[in-house]
C-alpha positions in Angstrom: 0.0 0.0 0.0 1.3 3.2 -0.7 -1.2 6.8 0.4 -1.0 9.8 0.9 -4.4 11.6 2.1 -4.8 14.4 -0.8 -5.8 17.5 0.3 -4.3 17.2 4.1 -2.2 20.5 5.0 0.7 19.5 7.4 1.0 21.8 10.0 2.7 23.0 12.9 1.5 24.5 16.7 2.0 25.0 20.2 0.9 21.7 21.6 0.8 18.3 20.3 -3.1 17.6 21.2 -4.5 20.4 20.5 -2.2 20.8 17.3 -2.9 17.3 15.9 -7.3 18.0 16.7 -6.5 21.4 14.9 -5.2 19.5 11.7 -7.9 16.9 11.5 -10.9 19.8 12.1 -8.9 21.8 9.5 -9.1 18.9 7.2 -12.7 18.4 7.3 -13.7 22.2 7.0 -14.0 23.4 10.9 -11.4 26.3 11.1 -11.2 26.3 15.1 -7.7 28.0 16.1 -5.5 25.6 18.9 -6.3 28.2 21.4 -9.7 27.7 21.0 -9.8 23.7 21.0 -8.0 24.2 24.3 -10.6 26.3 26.0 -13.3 24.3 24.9 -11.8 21.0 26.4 -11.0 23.1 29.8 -8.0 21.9 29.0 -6.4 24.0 31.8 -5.4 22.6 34.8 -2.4 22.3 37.5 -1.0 18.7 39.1 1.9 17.8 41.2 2.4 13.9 41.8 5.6 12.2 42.6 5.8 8.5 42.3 8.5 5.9 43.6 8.5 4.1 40.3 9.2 7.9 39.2 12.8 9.8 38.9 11.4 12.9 39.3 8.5 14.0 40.3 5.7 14.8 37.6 4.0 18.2 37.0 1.7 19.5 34.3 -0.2 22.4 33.3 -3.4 20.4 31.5 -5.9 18.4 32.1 -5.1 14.3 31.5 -5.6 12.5 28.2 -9.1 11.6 27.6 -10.7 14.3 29.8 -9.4 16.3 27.2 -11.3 14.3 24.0 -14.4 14.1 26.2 -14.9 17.9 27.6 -14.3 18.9 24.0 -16.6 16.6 22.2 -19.3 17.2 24.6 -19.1 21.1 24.2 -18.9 21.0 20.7 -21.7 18.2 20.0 -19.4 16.2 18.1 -18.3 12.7 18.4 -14.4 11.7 19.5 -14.3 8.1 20.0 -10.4 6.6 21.7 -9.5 3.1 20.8 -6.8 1.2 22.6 -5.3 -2.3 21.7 -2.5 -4.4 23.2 -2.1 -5.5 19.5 0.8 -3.7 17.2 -0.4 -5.7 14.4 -4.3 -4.7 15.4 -3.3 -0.7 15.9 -1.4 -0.8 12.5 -3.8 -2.5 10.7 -6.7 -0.1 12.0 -4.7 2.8 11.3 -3.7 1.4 7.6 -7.9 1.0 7.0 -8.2 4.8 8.0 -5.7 6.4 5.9 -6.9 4.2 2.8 -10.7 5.7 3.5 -8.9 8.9 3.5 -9.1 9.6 7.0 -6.1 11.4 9.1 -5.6 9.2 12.4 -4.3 11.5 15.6 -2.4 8.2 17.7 -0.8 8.3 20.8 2.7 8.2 21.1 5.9 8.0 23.2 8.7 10.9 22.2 11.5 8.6 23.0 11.9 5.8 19.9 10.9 8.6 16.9 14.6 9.3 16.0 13.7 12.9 14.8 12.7 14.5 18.0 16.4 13.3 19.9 14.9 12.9 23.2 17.7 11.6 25.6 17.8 8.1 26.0 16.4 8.1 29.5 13.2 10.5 29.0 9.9 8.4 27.9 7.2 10.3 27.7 3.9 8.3 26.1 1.3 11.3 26.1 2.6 13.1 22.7 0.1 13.2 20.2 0.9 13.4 16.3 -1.3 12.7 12.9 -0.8 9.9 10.3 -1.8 10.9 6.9 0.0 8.5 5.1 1.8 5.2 4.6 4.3 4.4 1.8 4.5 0.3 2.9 7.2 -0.1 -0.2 9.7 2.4 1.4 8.3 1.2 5.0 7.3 4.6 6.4 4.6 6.3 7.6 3.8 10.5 6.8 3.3 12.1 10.6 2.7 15.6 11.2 4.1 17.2 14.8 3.9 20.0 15.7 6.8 21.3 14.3 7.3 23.1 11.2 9.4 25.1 9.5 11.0 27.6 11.5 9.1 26.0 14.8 11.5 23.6 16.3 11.1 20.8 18.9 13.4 18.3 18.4 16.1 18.7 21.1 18.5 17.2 18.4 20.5 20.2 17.2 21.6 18.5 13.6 17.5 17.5 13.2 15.5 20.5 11.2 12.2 21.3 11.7 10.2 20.1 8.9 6.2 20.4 7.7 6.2 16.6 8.2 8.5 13.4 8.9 8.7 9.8 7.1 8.7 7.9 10.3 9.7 4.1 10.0 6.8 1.3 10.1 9.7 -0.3 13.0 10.2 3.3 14.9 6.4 3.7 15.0 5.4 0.8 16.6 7.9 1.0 19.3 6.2 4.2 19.9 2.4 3.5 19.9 3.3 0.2 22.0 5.7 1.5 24.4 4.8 0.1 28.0 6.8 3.0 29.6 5.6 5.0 32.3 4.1 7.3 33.6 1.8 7.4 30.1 2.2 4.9 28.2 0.4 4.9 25.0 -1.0 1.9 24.9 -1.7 2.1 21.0 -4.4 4.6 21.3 -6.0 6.8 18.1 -8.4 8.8 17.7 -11.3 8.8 15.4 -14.1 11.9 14.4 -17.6 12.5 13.5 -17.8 16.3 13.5 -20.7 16.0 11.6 -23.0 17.6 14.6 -20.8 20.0 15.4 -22.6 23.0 16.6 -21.5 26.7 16.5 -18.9 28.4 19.2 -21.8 30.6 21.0 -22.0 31.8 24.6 -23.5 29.1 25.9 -20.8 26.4 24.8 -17.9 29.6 26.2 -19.3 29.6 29.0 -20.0 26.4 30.1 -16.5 25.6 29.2 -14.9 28.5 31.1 -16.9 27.2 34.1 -15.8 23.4 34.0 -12.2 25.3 34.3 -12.9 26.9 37.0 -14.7 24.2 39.0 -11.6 21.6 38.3 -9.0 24.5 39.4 -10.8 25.2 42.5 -12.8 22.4 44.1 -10.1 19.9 43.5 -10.3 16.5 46.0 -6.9 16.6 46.7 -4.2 18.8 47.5 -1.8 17.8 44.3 -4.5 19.2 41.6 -5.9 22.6 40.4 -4.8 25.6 42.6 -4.3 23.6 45.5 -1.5 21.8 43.1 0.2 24.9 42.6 0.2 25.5 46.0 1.6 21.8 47.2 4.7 22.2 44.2 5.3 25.9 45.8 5.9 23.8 49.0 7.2 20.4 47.4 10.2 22.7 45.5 12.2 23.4 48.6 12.3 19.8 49.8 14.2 19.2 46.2 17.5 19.9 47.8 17.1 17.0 49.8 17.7 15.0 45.9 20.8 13.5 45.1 22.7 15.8 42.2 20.9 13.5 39.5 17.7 13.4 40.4 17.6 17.4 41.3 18.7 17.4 37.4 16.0 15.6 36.0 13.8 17.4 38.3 14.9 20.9 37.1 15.1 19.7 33.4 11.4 18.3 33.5 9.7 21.0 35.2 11.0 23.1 32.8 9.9 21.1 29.9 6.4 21.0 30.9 6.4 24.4 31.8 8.3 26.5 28.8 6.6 26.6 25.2 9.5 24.1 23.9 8.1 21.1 25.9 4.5 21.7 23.7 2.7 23.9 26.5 2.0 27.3 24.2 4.0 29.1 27.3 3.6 29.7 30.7 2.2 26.0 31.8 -0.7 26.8 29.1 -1.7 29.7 30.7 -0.4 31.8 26.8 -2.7 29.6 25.4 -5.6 29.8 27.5 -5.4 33.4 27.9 -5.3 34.3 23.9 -8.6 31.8 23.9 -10.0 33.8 26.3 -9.4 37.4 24.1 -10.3 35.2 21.2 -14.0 34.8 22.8 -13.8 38.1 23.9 -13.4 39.2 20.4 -16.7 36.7 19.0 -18.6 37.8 22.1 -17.9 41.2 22.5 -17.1 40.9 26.4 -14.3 43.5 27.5 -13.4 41.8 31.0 -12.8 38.4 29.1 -10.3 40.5 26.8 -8.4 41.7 30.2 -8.5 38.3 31.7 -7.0 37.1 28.5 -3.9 39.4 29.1 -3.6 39.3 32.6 -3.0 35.0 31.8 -0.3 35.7 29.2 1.4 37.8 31.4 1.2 34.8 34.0 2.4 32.8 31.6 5.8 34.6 31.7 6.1 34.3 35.2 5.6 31.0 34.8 7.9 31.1 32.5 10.3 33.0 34.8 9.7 29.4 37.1 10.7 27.6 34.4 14.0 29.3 33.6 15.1 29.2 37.4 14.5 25.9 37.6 16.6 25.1 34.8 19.8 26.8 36.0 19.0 24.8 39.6 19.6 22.0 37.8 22.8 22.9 35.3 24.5 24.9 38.3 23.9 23.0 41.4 21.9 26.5 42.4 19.8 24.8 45.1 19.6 28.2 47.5 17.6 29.4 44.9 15.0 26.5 45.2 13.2 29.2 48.0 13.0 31.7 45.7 10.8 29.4 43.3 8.4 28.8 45.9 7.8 32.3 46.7 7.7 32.9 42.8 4.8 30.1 42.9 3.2 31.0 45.8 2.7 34.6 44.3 1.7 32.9 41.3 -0.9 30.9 43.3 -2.8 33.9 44.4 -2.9 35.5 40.9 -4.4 32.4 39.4 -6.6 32.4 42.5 -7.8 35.7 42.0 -8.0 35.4 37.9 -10.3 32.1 38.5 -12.4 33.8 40.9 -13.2 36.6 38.6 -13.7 34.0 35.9 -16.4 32.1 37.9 -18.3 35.8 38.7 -18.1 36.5 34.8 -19.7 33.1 33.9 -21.8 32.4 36.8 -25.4 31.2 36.1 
């Protein structure tokens, strides 16, 4: 077999989810921005966990994989159905029937085996989502779009150029799909669309999104989630200089992947991309506070940012005093986010 989906326009983003939803909506005719897809999952979110089958502990600025699909398909009245197999040969073979009916598949995958991202040989990570929209099976490899591009790099291989699209290996991308890694392993998983239903971004669908963000940031169960999260890791940080000099490393490096716009977040832990969704609905609803709340989240996104680059240098430079000043930098950033919600929740309120 040997097909390439005619008519599917490769192209890059922020983050990998929201990036690879983009490119299939785009495909079938819905011209939804990233920014928006990610405010109508309530994608944003906060969580701290640390694990002893772990080697460092685990932080993240969205909401988990499938909460994601779901929030967003039910907002949007469409239909995202996730299939998982313990079967390569099943997962290949499904994906092979999608691409021949002309369908782009959005899979699951982990970063570490796909040779053009260079992710060290120690870092797994299984929740990086990319599109297939094409399999050559003479010259055994597959057509995936990241979220790179050209001139938007991600591979943390400094000889590998960004490109509009890769030709993966058949071999590379099932190690990827069936990695059994953890913390998030794949598990084969793909996606599949009916956005036949979908119904107009009004009001109604804004609001009820912007209010399932604010519930899950502020009533969390548990202190590791939501503001409550960002409060525990303000905490959490200083006990890191009780980690040996390797784990402190991968601690510092981590954080600030899943922090700074180079680890897929937009900027800022998401907070860029959730504030420009929120000035994108205040531009389609006419509503001037949502337009200031949109700012006042990109400029938390730099401190967050800010977070991310002190953390960083912790871990290059052995700069553990500074560890304190992190947690006072998320403790301040607690109480924005705080504040920012709560004026959220007025706006939207019933």
């Amino acid at each position: 077999m040997r097909h390439v989906i005619e008519g599917f326009c490769a192209s890059g983003g922020h983050h990998c989810v929201t990036n690879a939803i983009k490119q299939v909506f785009h495909f079938k005719g819905h011209r939804l921005s990233e920014e928006m897809i990610f405010g109508l999952a309530a994608g944003l979110h906060f969580f701290y966990f640390e694990f002893k089958n772990t080697p460092y502990p685990l932080i993240g600025g969205r909401c988990k994989i499938g909460d994601f699909e779901e929030t967003l398909a039910s907002n949007l009245g469409i239909i995202i159905e996730t299939h998982r197999t313990t079967s390569s040969r099943k997962a290949y073979e499904a994906v092979r029937e999608l691409i021949a009916r002309d369908e782009p598949v959005v899979v699951y995958v982990d970063m570490n085996p796909l040779s053009y991202l260079g992710m060290p040989e120690e870092s797994h990570f299984g929740g990086h989502a990319v599109v297939i929209f094409g399999i050559d099976e003479e010259e055994g490899v597959a057509y995936v779009s990241d979220r790179d591009s050209n001139g938007n790099r991600i591979t943390l291989n400094p000889d590998e150029k960004p490109l509009d699209f890769h030709k993966v290996s058949l071999d590379e991308l099932v190690k990827a799909r069936g990695s059994t890694y953890r913390p998030f392993p794949p598990q084969n998983r793909w996606l599949t669309f009916d956005l036949s239903g979908m119904w107009p971004v009004q009001s109604q669908i804004v609001f009820d999104a912007i209010r399932e963000t604010c519930t899950v940031m502020r009533c969390s169960p548990i202190r590791n989630l939501g503001l409550k999260g960002i409060q525990h890791f303000s905490r959490k940080v200083r006990e890191w200089r009780e980690f040996d000099e390797q784990k402190l490393k991968w601690s510092s490096f981590n954080a600030y992947i899943m922090i700074n716009a180079i680890g897929g977040t937009g900027g800022g832990a998401f907070r860029r991309m959730y504030g420009t969704f929120l000035k994108e609905c205040a531009a389609l609803l006419d509503i001037g506070d949502l337009e200031r709340l949109g700012s006042e989240y990109i400029t938390l996104s730099e401190w967050w940012d800010d977070v991310a680059d002190t953390l960083l240098a912790i871990g290059r430079k052995d700069m553990v005093a500074r560890l304190d000043e992190v947690s006072e930098s998320l403790e301040h950033i607690h109480q924005k986010e705080e504040s920012f919600i709560g004026q959220l929740c007025n706006l939207v309120q019933e």
